[in-house]
Backbone as a ProteinNet text record, in pm:
[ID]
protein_1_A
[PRIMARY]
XXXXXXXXXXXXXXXXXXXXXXXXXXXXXXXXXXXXXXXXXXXXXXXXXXXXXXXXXXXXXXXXXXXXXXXXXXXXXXXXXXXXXXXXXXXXXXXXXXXXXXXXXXXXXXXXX
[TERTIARY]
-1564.5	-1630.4	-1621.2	-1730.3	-1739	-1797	-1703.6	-1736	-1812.8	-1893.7	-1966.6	-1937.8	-1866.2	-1876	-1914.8	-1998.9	-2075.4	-1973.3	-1992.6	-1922.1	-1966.6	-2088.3	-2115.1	-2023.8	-1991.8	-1875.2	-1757	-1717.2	-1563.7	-1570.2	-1632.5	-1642.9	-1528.2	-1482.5	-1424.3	-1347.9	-1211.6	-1150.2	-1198.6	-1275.7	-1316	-1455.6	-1496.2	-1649.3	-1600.6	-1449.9	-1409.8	-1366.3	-1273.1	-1232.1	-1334.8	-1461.9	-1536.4	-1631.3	-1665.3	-1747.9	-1661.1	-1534.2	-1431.3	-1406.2	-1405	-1412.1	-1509.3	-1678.6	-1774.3	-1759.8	-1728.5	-1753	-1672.7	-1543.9	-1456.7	-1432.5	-1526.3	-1486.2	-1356.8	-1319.5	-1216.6	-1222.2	-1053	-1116.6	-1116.3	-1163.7	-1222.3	-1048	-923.6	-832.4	-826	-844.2	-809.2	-799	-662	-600	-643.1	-779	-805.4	-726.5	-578.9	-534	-463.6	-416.8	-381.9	-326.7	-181.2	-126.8	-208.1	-304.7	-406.5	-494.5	-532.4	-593	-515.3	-384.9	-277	-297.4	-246.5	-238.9	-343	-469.9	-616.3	-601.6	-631.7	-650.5	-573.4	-422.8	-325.2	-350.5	-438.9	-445.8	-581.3	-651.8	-807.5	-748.2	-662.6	-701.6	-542.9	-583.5	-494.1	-571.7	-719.4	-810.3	-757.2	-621.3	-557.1	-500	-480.8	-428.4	-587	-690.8	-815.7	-830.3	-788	-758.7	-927	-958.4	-1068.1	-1190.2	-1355.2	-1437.6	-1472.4	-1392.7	-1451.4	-1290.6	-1289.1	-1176.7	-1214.5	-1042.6	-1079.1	-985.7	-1008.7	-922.1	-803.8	-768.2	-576.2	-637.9	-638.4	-570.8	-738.2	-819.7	-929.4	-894	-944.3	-961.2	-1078.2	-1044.3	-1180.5	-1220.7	-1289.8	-1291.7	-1383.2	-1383.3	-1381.8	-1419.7	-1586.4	-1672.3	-1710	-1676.2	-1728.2	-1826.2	-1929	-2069.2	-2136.8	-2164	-2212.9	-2124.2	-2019	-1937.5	-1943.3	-2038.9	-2116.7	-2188.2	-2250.3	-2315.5	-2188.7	-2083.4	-1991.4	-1942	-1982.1	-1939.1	-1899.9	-2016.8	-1995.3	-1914.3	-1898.7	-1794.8	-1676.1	-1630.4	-1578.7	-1375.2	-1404.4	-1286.7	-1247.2	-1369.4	-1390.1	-1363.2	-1401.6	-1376.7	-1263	-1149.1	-1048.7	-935.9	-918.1	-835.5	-821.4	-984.6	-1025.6	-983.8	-1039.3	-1019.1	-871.1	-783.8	-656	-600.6	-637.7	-525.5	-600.5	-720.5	-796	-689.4	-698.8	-624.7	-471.3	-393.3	-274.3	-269.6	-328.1	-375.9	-355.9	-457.6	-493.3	-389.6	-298.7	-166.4	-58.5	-67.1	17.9	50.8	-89.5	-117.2	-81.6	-114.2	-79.3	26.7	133.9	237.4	376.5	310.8	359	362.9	231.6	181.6	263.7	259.9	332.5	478.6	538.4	714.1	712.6	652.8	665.7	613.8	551.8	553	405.3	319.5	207.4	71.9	-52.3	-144.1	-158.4	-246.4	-269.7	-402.5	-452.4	-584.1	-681.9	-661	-750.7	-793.5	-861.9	-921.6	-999.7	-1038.5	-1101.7	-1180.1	-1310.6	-1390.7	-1500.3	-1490.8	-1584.6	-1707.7	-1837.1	-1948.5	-2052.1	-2161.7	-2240.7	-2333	-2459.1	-2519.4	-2590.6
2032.9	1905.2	1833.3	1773.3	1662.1	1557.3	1448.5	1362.8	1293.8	1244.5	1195.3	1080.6	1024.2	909	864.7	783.5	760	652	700.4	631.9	493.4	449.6	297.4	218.6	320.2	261	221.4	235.6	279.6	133.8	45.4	-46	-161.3	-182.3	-252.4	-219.2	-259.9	-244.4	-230.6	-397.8	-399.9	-387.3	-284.8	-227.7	-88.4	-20	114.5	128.9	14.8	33.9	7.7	-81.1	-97.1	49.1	160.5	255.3	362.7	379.8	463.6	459.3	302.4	285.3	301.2	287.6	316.5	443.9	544	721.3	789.2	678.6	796.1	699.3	563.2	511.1	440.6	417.1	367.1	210.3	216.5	97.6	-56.6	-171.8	-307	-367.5	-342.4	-400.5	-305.2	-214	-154.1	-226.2	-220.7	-325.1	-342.1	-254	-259.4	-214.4	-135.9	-96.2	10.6	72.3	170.3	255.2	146	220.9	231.1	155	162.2	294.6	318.9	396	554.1	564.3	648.9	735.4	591.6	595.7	634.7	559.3	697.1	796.2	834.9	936.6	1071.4	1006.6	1139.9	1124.8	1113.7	1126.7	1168.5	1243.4	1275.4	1425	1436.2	1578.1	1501.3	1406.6	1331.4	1238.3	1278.5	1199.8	1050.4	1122.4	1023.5	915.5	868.2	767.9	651	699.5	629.3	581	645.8	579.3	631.4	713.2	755	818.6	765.7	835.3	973.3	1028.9	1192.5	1219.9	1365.5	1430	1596.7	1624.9	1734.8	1850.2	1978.8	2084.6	2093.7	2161.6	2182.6	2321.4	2269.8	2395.6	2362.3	2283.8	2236.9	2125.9	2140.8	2054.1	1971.2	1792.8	1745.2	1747.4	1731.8	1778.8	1614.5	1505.9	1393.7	1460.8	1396.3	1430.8	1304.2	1282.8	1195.3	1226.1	1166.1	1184	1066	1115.1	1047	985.4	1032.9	986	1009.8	1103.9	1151.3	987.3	925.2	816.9	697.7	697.4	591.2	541.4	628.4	568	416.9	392.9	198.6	143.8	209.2	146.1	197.5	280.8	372.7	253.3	163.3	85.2	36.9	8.4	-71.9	64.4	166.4	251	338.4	363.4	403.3	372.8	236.9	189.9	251.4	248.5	295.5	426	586.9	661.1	671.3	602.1	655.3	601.7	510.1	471.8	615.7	649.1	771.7	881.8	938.7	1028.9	996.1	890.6	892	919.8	814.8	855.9	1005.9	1092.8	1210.3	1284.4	1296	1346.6	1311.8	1186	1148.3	1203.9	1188.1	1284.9	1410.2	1466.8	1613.4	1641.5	1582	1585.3	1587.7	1462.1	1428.7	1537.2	1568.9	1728.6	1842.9	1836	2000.7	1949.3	1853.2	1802.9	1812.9	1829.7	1840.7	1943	2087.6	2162.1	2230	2121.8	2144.5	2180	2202.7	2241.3	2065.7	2082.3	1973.6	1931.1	1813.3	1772.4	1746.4	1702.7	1727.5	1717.7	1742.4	1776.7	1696.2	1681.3	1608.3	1668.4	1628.1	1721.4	1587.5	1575.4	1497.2	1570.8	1565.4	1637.8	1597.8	1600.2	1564.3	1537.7	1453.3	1428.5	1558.3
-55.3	-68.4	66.5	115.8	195	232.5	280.9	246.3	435.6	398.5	579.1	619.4	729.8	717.5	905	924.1	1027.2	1085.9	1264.9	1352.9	1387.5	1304.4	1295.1	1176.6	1107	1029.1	1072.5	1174.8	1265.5	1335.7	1369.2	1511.3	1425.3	1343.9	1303.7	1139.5	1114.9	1024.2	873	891.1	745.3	654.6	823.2	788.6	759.1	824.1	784.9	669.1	611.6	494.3	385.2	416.1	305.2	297.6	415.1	416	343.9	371.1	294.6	101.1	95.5	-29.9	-94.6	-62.3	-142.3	-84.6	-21.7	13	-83.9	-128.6	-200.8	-336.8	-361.9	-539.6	-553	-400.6	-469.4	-571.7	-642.6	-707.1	-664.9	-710.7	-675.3	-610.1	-666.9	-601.1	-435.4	-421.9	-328.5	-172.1	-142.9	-71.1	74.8	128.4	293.2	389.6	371.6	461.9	439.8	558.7	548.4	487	393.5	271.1	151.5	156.1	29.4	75.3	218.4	202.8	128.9	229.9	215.1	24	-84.7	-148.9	-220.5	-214.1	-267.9	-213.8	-129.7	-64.4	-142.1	-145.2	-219.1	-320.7	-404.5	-549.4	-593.5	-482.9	-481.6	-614.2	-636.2	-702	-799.7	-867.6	-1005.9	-1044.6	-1107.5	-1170.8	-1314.6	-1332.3	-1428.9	-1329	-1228.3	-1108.5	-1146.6	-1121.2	-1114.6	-1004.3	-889.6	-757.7	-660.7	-711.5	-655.5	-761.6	-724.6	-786.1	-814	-705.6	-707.2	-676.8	-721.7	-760.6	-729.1	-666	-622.1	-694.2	-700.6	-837.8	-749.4	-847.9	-750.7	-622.9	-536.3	-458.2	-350.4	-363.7	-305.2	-147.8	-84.4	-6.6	71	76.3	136.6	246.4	329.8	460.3	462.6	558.9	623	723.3	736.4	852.1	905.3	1041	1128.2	1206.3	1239.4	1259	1334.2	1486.6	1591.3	1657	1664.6	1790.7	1950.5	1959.6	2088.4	2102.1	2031.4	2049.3	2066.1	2115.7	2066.7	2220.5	2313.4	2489.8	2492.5	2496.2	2496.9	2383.7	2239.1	2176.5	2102.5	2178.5	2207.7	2180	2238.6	2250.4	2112.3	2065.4	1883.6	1841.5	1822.9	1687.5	1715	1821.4	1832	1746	1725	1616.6	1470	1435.3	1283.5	1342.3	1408.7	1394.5	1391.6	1452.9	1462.7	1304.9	1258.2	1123	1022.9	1069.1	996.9	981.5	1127	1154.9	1049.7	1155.8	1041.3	891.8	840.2	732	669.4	730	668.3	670.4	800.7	853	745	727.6	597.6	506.6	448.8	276.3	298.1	380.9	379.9	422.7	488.1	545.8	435.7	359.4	190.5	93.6	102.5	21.9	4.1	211.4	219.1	192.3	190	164.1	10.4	-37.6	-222.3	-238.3	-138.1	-145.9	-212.8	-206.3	-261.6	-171.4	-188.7	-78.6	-13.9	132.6	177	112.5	91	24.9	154.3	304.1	333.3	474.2	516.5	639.2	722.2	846.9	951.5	1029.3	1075.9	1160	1189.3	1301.3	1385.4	1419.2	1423.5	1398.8	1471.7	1535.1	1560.5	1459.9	1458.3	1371.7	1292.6
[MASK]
+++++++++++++++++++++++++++++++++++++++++++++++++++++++++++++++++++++++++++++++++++++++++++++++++++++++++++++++++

């Protein structure tokens, strides 16, 4: 499964967290930052949490595609922030994953359009 999410989404925090939350369902409290993201994110494959719209089987992984960052030179300064709490983020969950001994849920790949 993957999910796309465009580097015009990235120039600011609470245009990343609002493009993340409608990409992956999360729900209406969902807190805008990082541990909120953290926290959906690890529960993409525990449809009983309700933390996310789409759900992934045991042993699946999502793959988080970023798209047009070749276009990002000039704002390049603005969307560094978002990619990096991204990155953490993803490092997190799976980091969490493999410490409880389970598969990682998911993946990163920056893409051209």
């Amino acid at each position: 499964m993957v999910i796309t999410i465009e580097s015009s989404d990235l120039v600011d925090s609470a245009r990343f967290h609002s493009a993340l939350a409608r990409a992956f369902g999360f729900p209406d409290f969902y807190g805008n930052n990082v541990s909120a993201l953290v926290d959906c994110l690890g529960d993409l494959d525990n449809p009983s949490t309700e933390m996310t719209k789409i759900h992934l089987l045991p042993g699946q992984t999502m793959v988080i595609r970023v798209t047009h960052l070749e276009d990002c030179d000039d704002r390049m300064d603005q969307i560094r922030p978002q990619l990096t709490q991204l990155n953490d983020a993803v490092a997190f969950v799976n980091l969490r994953r493999l410490d409880e001994k389970r598969p990682p849920l998911l993946a990163l790949a920056y893409a051209p359009a």
